[in-house]
N, C-alpha and C positions, 0 to 999 in steps of 0.2 A: 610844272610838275617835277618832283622830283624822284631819283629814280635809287636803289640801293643793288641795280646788278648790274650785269653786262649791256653796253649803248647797243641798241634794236635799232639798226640802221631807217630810217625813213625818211624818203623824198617826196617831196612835196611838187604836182605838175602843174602848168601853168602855158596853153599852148604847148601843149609840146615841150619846154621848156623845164629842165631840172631844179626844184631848191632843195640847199643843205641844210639843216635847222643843224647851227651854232653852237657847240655844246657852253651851257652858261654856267659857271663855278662861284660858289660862293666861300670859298675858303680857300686855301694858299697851294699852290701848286708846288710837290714834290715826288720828283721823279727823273730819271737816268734814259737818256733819249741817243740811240747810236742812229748814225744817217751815214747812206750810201753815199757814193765817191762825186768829188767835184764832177758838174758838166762844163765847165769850162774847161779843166785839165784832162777831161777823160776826151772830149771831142778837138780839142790840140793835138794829146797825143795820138787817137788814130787816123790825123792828117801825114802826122810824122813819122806812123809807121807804115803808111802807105809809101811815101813816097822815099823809103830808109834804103839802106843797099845789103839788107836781110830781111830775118823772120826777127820778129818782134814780140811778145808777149805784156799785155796789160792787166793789171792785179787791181780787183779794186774798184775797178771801170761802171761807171754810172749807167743803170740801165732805165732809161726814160723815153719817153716822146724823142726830143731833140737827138740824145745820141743814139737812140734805134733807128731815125733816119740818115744819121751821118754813116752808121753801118749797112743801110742799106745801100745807102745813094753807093759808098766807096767799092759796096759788092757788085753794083750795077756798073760798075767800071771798070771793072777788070782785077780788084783787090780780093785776095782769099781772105776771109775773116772766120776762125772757127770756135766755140769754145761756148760756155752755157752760162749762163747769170752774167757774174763779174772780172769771172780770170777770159780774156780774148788772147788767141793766137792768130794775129795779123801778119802773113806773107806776100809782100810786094811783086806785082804785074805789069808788064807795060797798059796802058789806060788805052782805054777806046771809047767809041760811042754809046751814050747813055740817055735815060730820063730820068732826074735827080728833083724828087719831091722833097724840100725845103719845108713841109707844113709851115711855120711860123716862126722856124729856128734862124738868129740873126747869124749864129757861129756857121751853117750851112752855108746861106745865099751868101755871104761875105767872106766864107775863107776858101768855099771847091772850086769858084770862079779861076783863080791861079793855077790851081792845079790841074783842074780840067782843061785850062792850057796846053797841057805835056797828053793830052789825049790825044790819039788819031783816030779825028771823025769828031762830029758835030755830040753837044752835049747840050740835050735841052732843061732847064729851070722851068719849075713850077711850084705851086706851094698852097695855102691857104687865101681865101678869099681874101682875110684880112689884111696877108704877107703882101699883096701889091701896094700895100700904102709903104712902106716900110723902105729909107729911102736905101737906091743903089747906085744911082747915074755916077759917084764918087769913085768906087770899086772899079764898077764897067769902063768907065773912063779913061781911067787908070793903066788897063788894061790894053785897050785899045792904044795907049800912046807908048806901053810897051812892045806892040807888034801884034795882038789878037786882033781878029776878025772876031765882033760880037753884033747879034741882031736883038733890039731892044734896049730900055733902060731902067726897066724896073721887071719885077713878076709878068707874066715869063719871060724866061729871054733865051737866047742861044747862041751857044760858046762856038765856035765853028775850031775846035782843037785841030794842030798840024803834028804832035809830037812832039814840039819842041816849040819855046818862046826866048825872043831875043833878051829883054830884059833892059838894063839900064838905069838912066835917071829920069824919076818923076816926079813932080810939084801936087799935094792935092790940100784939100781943105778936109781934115779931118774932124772938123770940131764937132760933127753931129754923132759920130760913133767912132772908137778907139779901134773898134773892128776893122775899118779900112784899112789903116795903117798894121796889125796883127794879120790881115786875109794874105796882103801883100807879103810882108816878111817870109810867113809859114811856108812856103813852096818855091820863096826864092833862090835858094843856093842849088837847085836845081836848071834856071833858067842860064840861058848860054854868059849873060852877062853881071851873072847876080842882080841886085837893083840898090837902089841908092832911093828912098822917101824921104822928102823933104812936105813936112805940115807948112802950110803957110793960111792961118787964118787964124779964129777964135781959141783960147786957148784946148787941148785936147782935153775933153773927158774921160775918165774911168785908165789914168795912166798905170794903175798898177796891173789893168790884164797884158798893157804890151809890155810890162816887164816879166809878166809872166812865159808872156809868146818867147821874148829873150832868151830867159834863163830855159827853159825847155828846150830851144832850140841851141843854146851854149851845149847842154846836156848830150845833145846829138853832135856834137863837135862841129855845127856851124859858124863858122868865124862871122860875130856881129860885132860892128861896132855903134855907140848910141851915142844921144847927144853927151852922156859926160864923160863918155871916151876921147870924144873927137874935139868938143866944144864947140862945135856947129848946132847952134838952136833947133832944135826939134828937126836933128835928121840923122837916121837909121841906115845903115848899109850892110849887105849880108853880099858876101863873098860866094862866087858862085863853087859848085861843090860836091861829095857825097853827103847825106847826110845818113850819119852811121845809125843801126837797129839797135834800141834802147829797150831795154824789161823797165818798164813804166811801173811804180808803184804809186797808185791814186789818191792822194789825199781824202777825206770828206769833204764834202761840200759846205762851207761856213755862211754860205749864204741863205743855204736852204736850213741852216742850223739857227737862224736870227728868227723866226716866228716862236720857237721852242723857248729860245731864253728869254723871249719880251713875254713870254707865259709869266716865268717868275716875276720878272720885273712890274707886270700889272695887276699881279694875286699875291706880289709879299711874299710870293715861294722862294722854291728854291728848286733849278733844274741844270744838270749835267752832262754835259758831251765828250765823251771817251773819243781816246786820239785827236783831240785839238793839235795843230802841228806850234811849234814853238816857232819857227820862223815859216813864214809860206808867204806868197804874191795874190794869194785871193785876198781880192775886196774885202769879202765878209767877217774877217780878222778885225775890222776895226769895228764891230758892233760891240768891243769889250770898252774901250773909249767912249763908246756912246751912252752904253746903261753907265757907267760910272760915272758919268757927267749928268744925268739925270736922277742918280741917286741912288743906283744899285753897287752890289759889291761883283766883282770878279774876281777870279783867284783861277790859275792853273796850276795842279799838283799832281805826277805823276801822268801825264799826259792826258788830265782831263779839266774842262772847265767846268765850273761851277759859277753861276749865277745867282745870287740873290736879291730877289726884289726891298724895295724898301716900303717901306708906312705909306709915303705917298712919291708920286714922282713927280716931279720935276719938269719943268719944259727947256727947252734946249733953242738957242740959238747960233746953228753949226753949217759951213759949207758942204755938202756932199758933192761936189761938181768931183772926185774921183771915186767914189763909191756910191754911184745914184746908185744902184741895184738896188742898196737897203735902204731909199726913201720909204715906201711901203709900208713898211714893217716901222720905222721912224714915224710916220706920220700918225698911225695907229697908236705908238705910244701917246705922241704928243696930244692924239685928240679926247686920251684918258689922263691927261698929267693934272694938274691944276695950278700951272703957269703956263704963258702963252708961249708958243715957239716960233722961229722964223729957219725955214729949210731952202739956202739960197745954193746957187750955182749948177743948177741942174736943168736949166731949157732945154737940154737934150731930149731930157726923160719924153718930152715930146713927141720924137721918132721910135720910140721902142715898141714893142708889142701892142700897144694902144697908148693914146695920149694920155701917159702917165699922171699929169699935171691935171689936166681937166678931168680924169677920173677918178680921182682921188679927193678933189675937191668937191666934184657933185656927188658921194656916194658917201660922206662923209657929213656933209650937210643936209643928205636926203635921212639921215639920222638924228637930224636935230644937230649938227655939229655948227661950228662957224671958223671955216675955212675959205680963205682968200687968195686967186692965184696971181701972181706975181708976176712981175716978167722973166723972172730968172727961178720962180720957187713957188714954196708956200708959206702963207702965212697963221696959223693955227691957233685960234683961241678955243681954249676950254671952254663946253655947255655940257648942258645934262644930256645923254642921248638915249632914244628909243626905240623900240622894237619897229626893222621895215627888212625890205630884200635889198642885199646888196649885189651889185652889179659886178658879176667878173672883169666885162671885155675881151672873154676869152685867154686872160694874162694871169698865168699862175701865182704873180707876186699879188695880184689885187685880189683875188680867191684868200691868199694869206693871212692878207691883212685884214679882211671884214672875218676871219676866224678870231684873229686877235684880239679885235672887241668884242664880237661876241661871247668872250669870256666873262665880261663884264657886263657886257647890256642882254638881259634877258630877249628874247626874240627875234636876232638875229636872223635870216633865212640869204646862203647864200647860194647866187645863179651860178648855177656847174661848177660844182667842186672840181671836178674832174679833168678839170684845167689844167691841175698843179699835175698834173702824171708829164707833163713839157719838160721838167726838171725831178719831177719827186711826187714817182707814183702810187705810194705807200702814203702820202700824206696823210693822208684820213686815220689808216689804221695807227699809225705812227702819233698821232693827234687823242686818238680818243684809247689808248695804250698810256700817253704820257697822265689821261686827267682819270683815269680807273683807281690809281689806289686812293682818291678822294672819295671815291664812291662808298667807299667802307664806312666813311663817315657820313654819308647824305650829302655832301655837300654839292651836289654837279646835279643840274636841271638840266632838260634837253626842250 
């Protein structure tokens, strides 16, 4: 069907069960796309302005699932957080006993554990059904060899907080998420003895969010030093300390900015993101390396990117083992390119919100696609694909990425959009906003 006004939202039930019918385009996406503030740096920052030795101020600040529970859990602890959409006024409290719902959020379970240290009185974790898979025994561990009393190892558990934690040196294996080694640092220059992380295993995935946790926490005048400070392989130490109240200003989120540009890059358009930052530590900065190596163009001018697709794209044979985020959204491309692609170093993707790996593969092939999981990745050959429901998982990047194709494969229907509100609550609107001035011309089916 195609449609020449505004998209008439309709969900489709099934048990209970919500679908989103995909909007499908047949002509080239152009359109100017602004997206609200990283959750990665917006839920850092108000760890850091919790536990700051003032009032703080965040500008910018991501208002989603994940960091509306990092604002509550923090207010459930004793932190003042006041302020309405995206500017927050955050004034530091001494911590106390809490109940801290994690829904699903890895930046929760794996960064309040530390800090809910410095509570007096027990802090219980709990979260999402699914969140108990999600692993923690690393963190907790961790914890427990730096002097907490913790009951449990995974979803739920509890912090048994004294006020204060000793702190020191500890050994852990961070290879399944760069979060353990980030949960640790975030709250340590508060602990009596700062700490000292030393990785010892597979190499760490996703190194640019603990460069991120770094320089944020340099920002707040925490003396870190890292391994190419020290020369000591993969080991971190943060100085125990105040850590000073910082006016946070938010970036956007580039991560959640890669669905919008693989728009152009799979319709030949052309789409724009005002305030791209010129240098930043998120991940999702290297999605411009990636459409360019499959065929698109980038360009940042005046602080905004512009993407352009090409004729046809390309397949890519790229390691993401530090930016799995944007597998998803990569793999999407590559199951519309017409060369084959190989997406290696990413086992991790494993442990995240669902088994990234096995989801992607069967939701992708339950399309007609021909997708191969690896041991380390995927393997992606081009087929022709058609119209079925694709499967969230509950995980807002796999919600994204069956939007992706559905740009191109008419019929599309996908289970709970409503996923994406984890990271990017507006998704929809933001979505079907960016493919409206094509409507002008017939070109968008639903």
């Amino acid at each position: 069907m195609r449609t020449t006004g505004v998209f008439e939202p309709h969900i489709s039930e099934d048990g209970g069960v919500s679908f989103w019918p995909a909007p499908h385009i047949e002509v080239p996406v152009h359109a100017t796309v602004t997206l609200p503030g990283s959750k990665s740096i917006t839920n850092r920052a108000l760890i850091l302005a919790a536990l700051a030795d003032g009032p703080s101020t965040l500008t910018g600040a991501l208002r989603s699932r994940d960091t509306d529970l990092m604002i509550g859990a923090l207010r459930a602890l004793g932190t003042e957080i006041t302020g309405d959409a995206e500017t927050l006024e955050v004034t530091p409290a001494p911590l106390h006993s809490a109940a801290v719902d994690c829904g699903l959020a890895g930046t929760i379970m794996r960064f309040l554990p530390p800090a809910a240290a410095l509570a007096t009185g027990d802090v219980a974790f709990f979260g999402d059904e699914q969140a108990k898979l999600r692993p923690l025994t690393t963190i907790l561990d961790a914890l427990r060899k730096l002097g907490l009393d913790v009951d449990g190892d995974a979803l739920p558990f509890v912090v048994h907080g004294t006020g204060a934690l000793r702190g020191g040196t500890v050994t852990i294996d961070a290879s399944g998420s760069s979060q353990f080694v980030s949960g640790l640092l975030l709250s340590a220059a508060r602990f009596d003895e700062g700490i000292t992380v030393h990785h010892d295993g597979k190499a760490l995935p996703s190194m640019p969010h603990i460069e991120m946790t770094v320089e944020m926490l340099r920002r707040a005048d925490v003396a870190v030093q890292t391994p190419a400070d020290s020369g000591n392989a993969q080991t971190w130490t943060v100085a125990p300390g105040p850590i000073r109240a910082v006016d946070w200003d938010i970036e956007p989120d580039l991560s959640n900015a890669t669905p919008f540009l693989a728009a152009a890059a799979v319709t030949g358009g052309e789409v724009s993101i005002p305030m791209w930052p010129r240098g930043t530590t998120q991940p999702g900065d290297v999605i411009r390396e990636i459409l360019v190596r499959m065929g698109a163009e980038a360009r940042i001018f005046d602080g905004i990117l512009t993407v352009a697709g090409p004729e046809r794209l390309a397949g890519i044979d790229i390691d993401l083992h530090d930016v799995g985020e944007l597998t998803p959204t990569v793999a999407a491309l590559a199951a519309l390119a017409d060369s084959p692609s190989r997406l290696r170093g990413i086992a991790h993707l494993r442990g995240h919100e669902t088994d990234r790996l096995a989801a992607l593969s069967a939701e992708i092939n339950r399309l007609g696609g021909n997708v191969t999981e690896t041991e380390d990745g995927l393997e992606i050959v081009p087929a022709p694909l058609h119209a079925g429901r694709w499967h969230s998982y509950a995980d807002h990047r796999m919600a994204t990425a069956g939007a992706i194709l559905g740009l191109r494969v008419p019929g599309v229907e996908i289970e709970d959009i409503g996923t994406t509100a984890k990271t990017l609550p507006t998704f929809v609107a933001l979505w079907e906003q960016m493919l409206a001035p094509a409507l002008s011309g017939e070109g968008v089916a639903r």
